[in-house]
N, C-alpha and C positions, 0 to 999 in steps of 0.2 A: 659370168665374171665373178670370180669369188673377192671377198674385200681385200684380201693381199695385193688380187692383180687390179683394183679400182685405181683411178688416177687421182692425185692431192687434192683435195676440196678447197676451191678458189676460195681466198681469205676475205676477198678483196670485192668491192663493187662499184666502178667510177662510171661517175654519170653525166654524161654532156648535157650541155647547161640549155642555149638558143634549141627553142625548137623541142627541146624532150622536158624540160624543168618549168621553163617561161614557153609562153606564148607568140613568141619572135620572129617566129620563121618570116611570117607576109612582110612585116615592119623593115627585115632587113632585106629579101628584096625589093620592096618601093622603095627604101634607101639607096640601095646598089644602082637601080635605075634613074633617080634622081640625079647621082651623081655622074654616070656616064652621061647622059643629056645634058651636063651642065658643060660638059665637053663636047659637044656636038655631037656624042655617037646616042645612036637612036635605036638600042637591042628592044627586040621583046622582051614584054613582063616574062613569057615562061621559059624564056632561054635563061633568064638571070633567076630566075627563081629553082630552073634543074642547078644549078650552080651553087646554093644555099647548101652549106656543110662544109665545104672545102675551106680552106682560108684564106683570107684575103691577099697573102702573098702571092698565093695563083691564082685566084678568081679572075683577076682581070686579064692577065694572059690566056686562061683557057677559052676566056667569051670574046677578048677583041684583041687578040691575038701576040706574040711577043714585039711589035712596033710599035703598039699602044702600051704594052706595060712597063719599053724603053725609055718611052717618050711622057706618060701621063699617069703611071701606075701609082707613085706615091699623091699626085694629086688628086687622084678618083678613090684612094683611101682617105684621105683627108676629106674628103668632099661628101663620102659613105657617114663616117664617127660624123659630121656637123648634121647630115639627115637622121641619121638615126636617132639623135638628142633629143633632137625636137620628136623624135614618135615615143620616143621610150616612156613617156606619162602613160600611153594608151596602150601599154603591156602588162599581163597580168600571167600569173602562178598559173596551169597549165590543173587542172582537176585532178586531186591525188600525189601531188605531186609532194609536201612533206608527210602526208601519211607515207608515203612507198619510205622515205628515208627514214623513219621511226620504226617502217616494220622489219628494213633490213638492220637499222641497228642492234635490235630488240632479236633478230635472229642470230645475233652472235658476228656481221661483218663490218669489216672497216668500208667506210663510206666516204667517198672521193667527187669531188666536183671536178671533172676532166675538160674546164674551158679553155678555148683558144681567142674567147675575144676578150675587149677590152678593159683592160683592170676596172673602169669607172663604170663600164657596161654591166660585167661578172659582179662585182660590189654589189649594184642597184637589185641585181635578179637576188642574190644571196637576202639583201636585204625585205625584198619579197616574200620571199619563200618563207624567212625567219627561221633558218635550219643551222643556223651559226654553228652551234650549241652540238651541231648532232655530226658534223664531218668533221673525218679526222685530217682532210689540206683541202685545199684549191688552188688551179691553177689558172694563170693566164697568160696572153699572146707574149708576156714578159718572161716566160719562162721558157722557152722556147724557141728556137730559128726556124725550124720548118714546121709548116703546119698540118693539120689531113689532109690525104688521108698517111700521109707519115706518121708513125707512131710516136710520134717524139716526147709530144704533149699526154700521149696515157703513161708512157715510163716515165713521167717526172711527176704523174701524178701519184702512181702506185708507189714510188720511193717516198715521196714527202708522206704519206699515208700510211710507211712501214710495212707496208703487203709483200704478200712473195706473188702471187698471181691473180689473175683478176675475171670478171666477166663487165662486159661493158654495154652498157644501157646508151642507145643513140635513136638517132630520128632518121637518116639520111644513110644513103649505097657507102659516101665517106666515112661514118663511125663505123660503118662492119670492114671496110678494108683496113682499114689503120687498127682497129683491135686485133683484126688474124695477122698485120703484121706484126704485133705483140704478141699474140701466142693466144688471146684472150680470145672466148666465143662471146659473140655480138646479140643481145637481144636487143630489137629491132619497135618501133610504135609509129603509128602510122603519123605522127602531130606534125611531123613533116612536108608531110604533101604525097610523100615517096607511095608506090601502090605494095600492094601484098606481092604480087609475083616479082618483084623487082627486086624486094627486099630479102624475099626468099632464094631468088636465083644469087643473090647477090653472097648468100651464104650465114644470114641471119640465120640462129640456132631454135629462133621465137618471134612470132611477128604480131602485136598484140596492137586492138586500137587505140587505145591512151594507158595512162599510169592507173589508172581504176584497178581494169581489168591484172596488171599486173601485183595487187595483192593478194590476189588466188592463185598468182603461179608457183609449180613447185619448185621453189629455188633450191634447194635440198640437190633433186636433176642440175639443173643448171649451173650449182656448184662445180660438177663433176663436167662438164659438157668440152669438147673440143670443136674449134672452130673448121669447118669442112677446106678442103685447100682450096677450092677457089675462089673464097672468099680474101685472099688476098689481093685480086684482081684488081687493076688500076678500075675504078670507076667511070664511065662513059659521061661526057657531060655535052650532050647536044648541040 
């Protein structure tokens, strides 16, 4: 491919927050779990924990089904934010995690917080991280009506950021479907739980074990990269 026929170099790098930035993944589901038990439904820890990335608008319809989310959805969300409060002291910044934003800034891209939780959640991690200073927006569950893996939440990140296009840095099978339904290629880190072939079947363009490892990666590539088609795929959630 000669440079004429090369495709635009993503401007753009939005990064989910739970689980790829913080350390949140478990936190929020023993909170998930918490909250359904406090309703008398008794899921497994790892049913609710495949669940962790979607958001919380369907979480609870995909795990107990659309009669519990008629019936008890906005209260096993209220009952999630009152558990996760109480864990959120015992979360911490994710290893590498504002080097990686210093070294994509310092490469010339706009740098995007692509959150779907809660403003007061999003705040505390931003405040963690200490990366204020270094992104150009962020979002949260306030910006948004539908959540992942719909794309909703990375197009209002990449606007408020001024980007034309993007690669999107996630944890979870939900951040690669919702970026290919953006257009964007999904680099993928395992701080999720999620495994390497899942992630890769899933249509991850990079499957890397935490933010460490991804300051060696050639983002240079990755700029240019397209997301494979069937990484648009509804994600399966057990």
């Amino acid at each position: 491919m000669t440079t004429a026929d090369a495709p635009p170099r993503h401007d753009t790098v939005l990064l989910d927050v739970d689980g790829t930035l913080v350390d949140s993944t478990y936190h929020h589901a023993l909170a998930w779990h918490r909250a359904f038990r406090s309703q008398g439904i008794d899921l497994p820890m790892w049913r609710v924990h495949r669940a962790i990335g979607m958001g919380g608008d369907r979480l609870v319809g995909a795990l107990a089904g659309d009669e519990v989310e008629e019936r008890l959805g906005d209260a096993l969300r209220d009952g999630w934010v009152a558990e996760y409060d109480r864990l959120i002291g015992e979360v911490s910044p994710l290893p590498g995690a504002a080097d990686l934003v210093r070294s994509l800034t310092e490469r010339g891209f706009l740098v995007a917080l692509a959150s779907s939780g809660k403003p007061q959640h999003t705040d505390k991690a931003l405040e963690m991280l200490g990366i204020a200073d270094l992104v150009a927006a962020v979002t949260t569950s306030e910006d948004a009506e539908t959540s992942k893996p719909a794309p909703d939440i990375l197009q209002v990140a990449l606007d408020k950021a001024g980007g034309h296009s993007a690669v999107v840095l996630g944890d979870s099978t939900f951040d690669i479907a919702s970026a290919a339904r953006l257009g964007a290629p999904c680099v993928a880190i395992r701080t999720g739980g999620f495994g390497v072939d899942e992630l890769e079947r899933a249509g991850a363009v990079l499957v890397a074990d935490g933010l460490v490892e991804l300051l060696h990666a050639d983002w240079d590539a990755l700029a240019q990269a397209s997301p494979p088609e069937r990484a648009s795929d509804e994600p399966p959630v057990p």
